[in-house]
N, C-alpha and C positions, 0 to 999 in steps of 0.2 A: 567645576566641582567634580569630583571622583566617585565613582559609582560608591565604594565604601564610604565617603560623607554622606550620600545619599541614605544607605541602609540606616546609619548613626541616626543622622539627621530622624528620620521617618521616626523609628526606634523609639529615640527620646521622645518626639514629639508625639508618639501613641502612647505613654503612659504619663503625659504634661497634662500638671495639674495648673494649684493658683500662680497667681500673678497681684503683686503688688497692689493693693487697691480694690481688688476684685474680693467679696465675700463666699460669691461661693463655688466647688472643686468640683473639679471632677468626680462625678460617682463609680469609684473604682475600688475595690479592694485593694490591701499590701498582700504581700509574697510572694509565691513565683508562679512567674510569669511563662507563656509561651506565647514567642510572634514569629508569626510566618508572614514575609515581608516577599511580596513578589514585583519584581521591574518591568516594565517594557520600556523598550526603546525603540522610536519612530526617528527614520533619517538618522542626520547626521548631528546631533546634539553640538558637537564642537564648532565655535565660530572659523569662519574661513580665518580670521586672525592668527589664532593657533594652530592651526595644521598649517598654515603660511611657514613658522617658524622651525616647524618641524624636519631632520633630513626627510632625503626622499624613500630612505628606509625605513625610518618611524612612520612617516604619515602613509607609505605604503602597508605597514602591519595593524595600524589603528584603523585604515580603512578597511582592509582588509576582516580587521574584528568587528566592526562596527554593520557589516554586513549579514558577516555570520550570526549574529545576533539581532539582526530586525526583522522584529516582527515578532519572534518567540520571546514568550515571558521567561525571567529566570526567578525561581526560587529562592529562599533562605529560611532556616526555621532555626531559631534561636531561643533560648532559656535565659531570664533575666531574674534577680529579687529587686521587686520594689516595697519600699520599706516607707514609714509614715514619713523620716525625715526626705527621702528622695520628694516626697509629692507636698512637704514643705516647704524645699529652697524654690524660692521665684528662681533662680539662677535657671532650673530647667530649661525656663522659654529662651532666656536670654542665650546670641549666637555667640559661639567661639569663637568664632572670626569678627576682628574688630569694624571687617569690609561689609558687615551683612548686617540690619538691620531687621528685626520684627515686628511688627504690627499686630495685634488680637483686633481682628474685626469684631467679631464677637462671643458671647461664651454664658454659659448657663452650667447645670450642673451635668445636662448630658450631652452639649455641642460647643466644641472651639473651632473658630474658622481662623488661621493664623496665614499673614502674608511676609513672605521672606524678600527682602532685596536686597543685594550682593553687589557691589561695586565690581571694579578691574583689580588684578586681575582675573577674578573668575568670578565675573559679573554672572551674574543669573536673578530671575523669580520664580519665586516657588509660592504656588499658594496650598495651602494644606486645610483638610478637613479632617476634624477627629469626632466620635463617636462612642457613647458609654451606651450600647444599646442595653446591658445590665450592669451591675457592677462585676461582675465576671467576664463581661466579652465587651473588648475595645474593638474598633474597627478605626482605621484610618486612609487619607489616600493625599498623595502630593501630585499636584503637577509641574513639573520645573521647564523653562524655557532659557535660554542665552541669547542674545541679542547676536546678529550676523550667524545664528545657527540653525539651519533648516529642519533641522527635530526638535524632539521633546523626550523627557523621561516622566512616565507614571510609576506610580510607587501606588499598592496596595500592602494596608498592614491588616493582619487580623491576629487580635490577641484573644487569648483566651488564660483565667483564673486557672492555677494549677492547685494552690492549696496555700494554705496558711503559712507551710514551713519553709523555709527556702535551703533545707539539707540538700548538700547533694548538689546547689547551683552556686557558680561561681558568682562574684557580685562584680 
């Protein structure tokens, strides 16, 4: 999985509401949104499989990044609207990829515990925590793992309520 599935991924998954079955959502307000979604990366997330495949000029540049980047967290702060129908479609939880399957461990109106498992080729689990500690401020955090890969990647989200209007933010 690609750091930007990652950010997606989290992203969605910090303002996922219901699910099929389930009576009741998340307590979150609509409109726009602000999430600052922060990564670390430990080791080498990619399996030896992959970097196997790779020239020796790619997986020299990838390891090469992969270094320069352990240990320090990187930021993102992004502007979303969410709108009543976004935190209607179940589709939210449901993955893009036909290879990943999700599971809701559990869920209430202020905690979903969600677990991700991804086949080949970009096998991975992610298990995710989301949080409506009010209806103004989400907090979330993923941790993803790959099989035959000596790291991991953390994901911290923190949302916060901007306002009722969503002028001004792309959707």
């Amino acid at each position: 999985m690609f750091t930007k599935d990652i950010f997606r991924c989290a992203l969605a998954l910090a303002i996922v509401v219901p699910l099929h079955g389930f009576a009741d959502a998340l307590n979150v307000k609509t409109g726009a949104w602000e999430m600052t979604t922060t990564t670390l990366i430990t080791g080498m997330p990619m399996p030896a499989e992959a970097l196997a495949e790779m020239t020796p000029e790619q997986r020299a540049r990838m390891e090469a990044m992969m270094a320069a980047r352990a240990g320090k967290p990187s930021k993102h702060v992004s502007k979303s609207c969410v709108t009543k129908e976004d935190l209607d479609q179940d589709s939210m939880i449901k993955s893009d990829n036909v290879d990943c399957k999700k599971d809701v461990i559990s869920r209430s109106t202020t905690k979903i515990v969600v677990t991700e498992t991804c086949d080949a080729p970009h096998a991975s689990t992610s298990n995710v925590i989301i949080e409506a500690r009010t209806p103004e401020n989400v907090v979330a955090n993923m941790d993803m793992t790959q099989p035959g890969a000596s790291g991991k990647i953390h994901v911290d989200v923190d949302g916060r309520w901007l306002g009722a209007s969503c002028a001004g933010i792309g959707e």
